[in-house]
C-alpha positions, 0 to 999 in steps of 0.5 A, spaced: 474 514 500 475 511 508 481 508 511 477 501 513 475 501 505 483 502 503 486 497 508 481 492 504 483 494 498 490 493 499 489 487 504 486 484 497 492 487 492 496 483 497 493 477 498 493 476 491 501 478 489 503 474 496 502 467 492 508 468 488 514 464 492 519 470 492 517 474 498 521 480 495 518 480 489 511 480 491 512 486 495 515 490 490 508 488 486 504 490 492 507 497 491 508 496 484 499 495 483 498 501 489 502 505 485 500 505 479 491 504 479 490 508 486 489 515 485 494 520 490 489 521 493 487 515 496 495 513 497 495 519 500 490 517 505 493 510 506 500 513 508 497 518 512 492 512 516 499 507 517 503 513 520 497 514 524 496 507 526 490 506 524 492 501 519 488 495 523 489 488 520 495 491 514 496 485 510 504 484 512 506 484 505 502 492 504 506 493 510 513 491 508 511 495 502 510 502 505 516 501 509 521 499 503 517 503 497 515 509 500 518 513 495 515 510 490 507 511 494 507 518 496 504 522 492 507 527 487 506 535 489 504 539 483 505 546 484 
């Protein structure tokens, strides 16, 4: 997976949770979606970009969603 692609991706995920009127609740749903059906991996990825400041265009609520549920994206260590 590439960066650019994972933006879009969640750009897509967020715009269609920004639709609920409760900010809030529309940020933990971006979370809630990124955690839940993204491989490790690919959040992995994402986290890496967003520290790096390569995550051009971040729909607002994916970045309000990696700063206030952080805990919740980062990838589980296995081992």
């Amino acid at each position: 997976m590439n960066l650019p692609k994972l933006v879009t991706m969640a750009n897509q995920i967020a715009s269609f949770f920004a639709t609920d009127p409760d900010r809030q609740a529309g940020v933990a749903s971006t979370a809630n979606h990124i955690q839940k059906f993204w491989e490790p991996r690919m959040r992995k990825e994402l986290l890496a970009g967003f520290d790096a400041g390569k995550c051009e265009g971040l729909h607002e609520l994916v970045v309000a969603a990696v700063q206030q549920h952080r805990a919740q994206l980062e990838p589980i260590a296995v081992g």
